[in-house]
C-alpha positions in Angstrom: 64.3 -154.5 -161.8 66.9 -151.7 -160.8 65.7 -148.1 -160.6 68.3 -145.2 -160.3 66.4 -142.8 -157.8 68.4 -140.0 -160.1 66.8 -140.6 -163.1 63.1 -140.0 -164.1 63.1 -143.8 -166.1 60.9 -145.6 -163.5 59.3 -143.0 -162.1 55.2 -143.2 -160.8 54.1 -142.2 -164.1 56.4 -143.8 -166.7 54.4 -146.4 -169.1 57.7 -149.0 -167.9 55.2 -150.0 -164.7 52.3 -150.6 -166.6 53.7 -151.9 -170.7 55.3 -154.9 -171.5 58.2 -154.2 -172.5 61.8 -154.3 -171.8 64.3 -151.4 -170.3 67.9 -151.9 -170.7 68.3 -155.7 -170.8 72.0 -155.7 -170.7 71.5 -154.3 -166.8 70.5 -157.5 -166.0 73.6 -159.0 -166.3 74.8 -157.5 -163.1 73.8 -157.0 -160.0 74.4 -154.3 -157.6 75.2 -151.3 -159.7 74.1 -148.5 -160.8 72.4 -149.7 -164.5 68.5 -149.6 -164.3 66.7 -152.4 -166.0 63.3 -154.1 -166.3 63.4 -157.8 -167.4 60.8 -159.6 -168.9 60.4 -161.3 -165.4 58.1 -158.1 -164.5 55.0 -159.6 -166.2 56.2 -163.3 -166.9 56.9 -164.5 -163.5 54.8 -165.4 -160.9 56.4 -165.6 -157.2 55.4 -165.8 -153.3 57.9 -163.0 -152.0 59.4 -159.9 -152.6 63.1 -158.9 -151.8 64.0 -155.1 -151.8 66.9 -153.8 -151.7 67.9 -150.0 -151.4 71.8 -148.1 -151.5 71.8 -144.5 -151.0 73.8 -142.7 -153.9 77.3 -142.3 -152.0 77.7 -145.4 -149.8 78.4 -149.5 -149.8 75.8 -150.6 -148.1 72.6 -152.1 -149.3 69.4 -152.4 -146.9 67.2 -155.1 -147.6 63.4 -156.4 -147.1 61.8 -159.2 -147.6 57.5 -159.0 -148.4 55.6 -162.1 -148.5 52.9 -161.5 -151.3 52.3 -164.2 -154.0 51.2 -163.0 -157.3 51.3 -164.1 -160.7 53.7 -161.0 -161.6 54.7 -157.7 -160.5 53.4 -156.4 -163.9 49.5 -158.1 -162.0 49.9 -156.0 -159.0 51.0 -152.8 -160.2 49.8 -152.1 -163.8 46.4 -151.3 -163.2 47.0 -148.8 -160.5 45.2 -150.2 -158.1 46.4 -149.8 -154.6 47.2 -153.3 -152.8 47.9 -152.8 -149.2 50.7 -154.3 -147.1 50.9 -154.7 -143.3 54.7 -154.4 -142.9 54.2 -151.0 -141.1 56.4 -147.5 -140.8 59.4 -148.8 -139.0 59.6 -152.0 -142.0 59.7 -149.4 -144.7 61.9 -147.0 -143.1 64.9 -149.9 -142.6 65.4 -149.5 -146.3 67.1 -146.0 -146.0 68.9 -146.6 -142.1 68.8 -144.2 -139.8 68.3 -140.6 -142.1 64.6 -142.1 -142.8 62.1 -139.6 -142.2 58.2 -140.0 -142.9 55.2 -138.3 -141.5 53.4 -139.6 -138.6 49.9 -139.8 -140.0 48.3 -141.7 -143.5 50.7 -144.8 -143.6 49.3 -146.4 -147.2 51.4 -148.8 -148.1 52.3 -151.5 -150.9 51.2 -151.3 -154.0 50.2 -148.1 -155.5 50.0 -146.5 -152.5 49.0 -142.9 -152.9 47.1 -139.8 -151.8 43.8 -138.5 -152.4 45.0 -136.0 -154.4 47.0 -137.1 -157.0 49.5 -134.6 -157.2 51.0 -135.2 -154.3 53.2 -138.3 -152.7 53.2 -141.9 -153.9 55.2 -145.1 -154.9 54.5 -148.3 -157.0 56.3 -150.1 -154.2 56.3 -148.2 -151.1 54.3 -146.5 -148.3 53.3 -142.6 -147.9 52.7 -140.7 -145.1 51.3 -137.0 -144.5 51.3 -134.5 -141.2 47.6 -134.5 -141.2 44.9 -137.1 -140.1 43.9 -138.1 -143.0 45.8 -139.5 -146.9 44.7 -136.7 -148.8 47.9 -134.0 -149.1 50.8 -136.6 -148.1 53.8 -135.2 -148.1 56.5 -138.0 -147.2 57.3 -140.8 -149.2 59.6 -144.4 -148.8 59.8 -146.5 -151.8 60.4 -147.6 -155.6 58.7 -145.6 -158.8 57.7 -142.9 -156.8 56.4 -139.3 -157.2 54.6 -136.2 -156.7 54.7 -133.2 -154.4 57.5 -132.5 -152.7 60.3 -133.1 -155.2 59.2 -135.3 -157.9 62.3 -135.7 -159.3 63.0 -138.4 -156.3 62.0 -141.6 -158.0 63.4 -144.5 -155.7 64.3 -143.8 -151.8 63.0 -141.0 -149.1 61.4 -138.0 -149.6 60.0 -136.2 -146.5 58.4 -132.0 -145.2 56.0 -130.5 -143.7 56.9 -132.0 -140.0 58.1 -135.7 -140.5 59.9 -137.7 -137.6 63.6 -137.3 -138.1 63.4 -134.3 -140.7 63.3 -133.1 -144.1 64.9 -135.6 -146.1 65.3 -135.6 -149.6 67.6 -139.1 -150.5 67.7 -140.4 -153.6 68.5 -144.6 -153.8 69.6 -147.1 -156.4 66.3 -149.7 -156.0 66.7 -153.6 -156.4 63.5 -155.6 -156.4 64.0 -159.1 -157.2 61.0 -161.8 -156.8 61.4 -165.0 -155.4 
């Protein structure tokens, strides 16, 4: 898959994360551009890791990481919205933006469906969420792929972070790669 973190195509809500079809087949022809694209690899493919890659609109390079999770296909761990946790941690997650990332101290959900309580606020397929207070109720920071909700849900792929995150506001939008291996 490629998501354009301009575009609202894959964003949390869009029936692409949880249908089987195709988006854009042609965009999987290439590689690192700008072309989003879901392949019927999404639901037919089973795999033991997860490589994902992240280029903030404006610039060359392309962070990377690498999730060991074996699944019969991303369509298995993310169309039912239930939330799948990860143990990659803040500092993981954040390596996929550099050194603008900013995310709230407090919540931390990440993987799969990894939202808040209440559901208008921050989330991501792929990703992790954060939030100011002690608890994952009113998160307002976000790192990750298909994402959405309060603040800014026009952000689909990359960083969105208020209300007193670690390296400040941030609102960067990211061209998202995730490729199964």
């Amino acid at each position: 898959m490629k998501i354009n973190g301009s575009q609202k195509t894959f964003r949390y809500h869009s029936s692409l994360w949880t249908n089987k079809k195709t988006f854009n087949v042609a965009g999987g022809n290439t590689v690192f551009d700008t072309q989003e694209t879901k392949l019927t690899t999404y639901w037919d493919t089973p795999f033991t890791k997860i490589c994902l890659g992240m280029r903030i609109h404006g610039e060359e390079n392309i962070n990377f990481l690498l999730i060991n999770k074996e699944a019969n296909s991303l369509y298995s761990l993310i169309a039912d919205g239930k939330y799948r946790s990860t143990s990659l941690g803040r500092g993981k997650w954040k390596t996929l933006i550099g050194s603008r990332a900013s995310l709230q101290q407090n919540c931390g959900r990440e993987g799969f469906n990894a939202r808040c309580t209440w559901h208008d606020h921050s989330k991501a397929r792929i990703g992790i969420v954060g939030n100011n207070q002690n608890e994952c109720k009113s998160c307002d920071s976000r790192t990750g792929f298909g994402t959405g909700g309060k603040p800014f849900d026009s952000n689909t792929c990359g960083n969105v972070a208020t209300s007193a995150p670690d390296n400040g506001d941030q609102y960067i939008k990211a061209m998202g790669y995730i490729f199964i291996l």
